[in-house]
N, C-alpha and C positions, 0 to 999 in steps of 0.2 A: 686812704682807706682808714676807715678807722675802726677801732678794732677797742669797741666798748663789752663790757663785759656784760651779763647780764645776769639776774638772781632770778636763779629760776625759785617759782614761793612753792614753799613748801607746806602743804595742811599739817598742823601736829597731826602725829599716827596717835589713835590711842587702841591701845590694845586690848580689846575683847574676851575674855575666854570666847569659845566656837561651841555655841552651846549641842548637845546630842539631843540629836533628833534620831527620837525612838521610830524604825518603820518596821511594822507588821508586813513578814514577809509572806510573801505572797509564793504558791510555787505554780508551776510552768503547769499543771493538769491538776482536773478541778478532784474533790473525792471519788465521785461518780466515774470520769474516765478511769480514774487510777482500779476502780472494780470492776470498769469493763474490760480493759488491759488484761489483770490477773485473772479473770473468767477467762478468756481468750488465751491466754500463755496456758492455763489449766487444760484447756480443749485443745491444744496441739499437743501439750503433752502426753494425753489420755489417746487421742487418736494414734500419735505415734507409738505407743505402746501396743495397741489394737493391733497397728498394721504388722511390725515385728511380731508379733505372736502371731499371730495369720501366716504371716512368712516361712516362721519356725514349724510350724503343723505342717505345711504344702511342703517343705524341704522335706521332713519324716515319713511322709507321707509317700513322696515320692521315692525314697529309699526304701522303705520296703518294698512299692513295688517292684523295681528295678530287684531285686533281694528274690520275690517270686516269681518274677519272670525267670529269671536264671533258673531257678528251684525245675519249674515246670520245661522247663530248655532240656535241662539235663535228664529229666524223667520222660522226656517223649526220646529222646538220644536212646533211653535204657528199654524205653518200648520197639522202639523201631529195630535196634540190636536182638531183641526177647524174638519180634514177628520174622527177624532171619533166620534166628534158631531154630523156630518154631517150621517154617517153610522149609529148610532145610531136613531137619529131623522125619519130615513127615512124609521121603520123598518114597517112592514103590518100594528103590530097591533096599532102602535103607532097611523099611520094615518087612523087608521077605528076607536080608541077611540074621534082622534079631528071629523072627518066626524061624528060621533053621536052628539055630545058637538054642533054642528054646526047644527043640527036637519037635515041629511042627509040620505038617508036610499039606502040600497044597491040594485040594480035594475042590477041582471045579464047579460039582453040583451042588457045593455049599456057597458057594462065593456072590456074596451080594455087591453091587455095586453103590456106592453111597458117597452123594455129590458133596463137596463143603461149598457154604456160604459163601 
């Protein structure tokens, strides 16, 4: 075997500066997208503000009713209690004990009869 050696050739290196290369960068969306973007981020955020406010009114909105409802709950509560009193108070004998209390006395040929509603 032989066992020659070998040169590997070598080109002189001559060293260069790396000259810079100026590039005009470019970006990833043209001007025109970039305003149709922020028109569009503009209109989500304007709608999103619409819808919250719409939301905020129907919530208030809804609270007072539920507010009147009760109001009116409680004031037919106060009628219905008024129309027992009132049915009660207005019964015969109730008002033939006040007509005695009252030194009234009952005189047949006068006494009308008179129907309620």
């Amino acid at each position: 075997m032989m066992n020659t050696a070998r040169k590997v050739e070598q080109k002189p290196s001559i060293q260069t500066a790396p000259k810079k290369v100026l590039r005009k960068r470019s970006s990833a969306f043209t001007l025109g997208e970039k305003v149709i973007a922020a028109v569009f981020a503009a209109f989500v955020c304007f709608a999103s503000l619409h819808i919250i406010t719409a939301q905020a009114e129907i919530y208030s909105t809804n609270k007072e009713i539920q507010q009147l409802e009760s109001t009116v709950l409680a004031q037919e509560n106060v009628n219905n209690d008024l129309t027992i009193q009132v049915s009660q108070m207005s019964t015969y004998e109730r008002v033939w004990e006040k007509a005695k209390e009252l030194g009234l006395t009952l005189n047949d040929s006068n006494v009308k009869v008179v129907q309620q509603p």
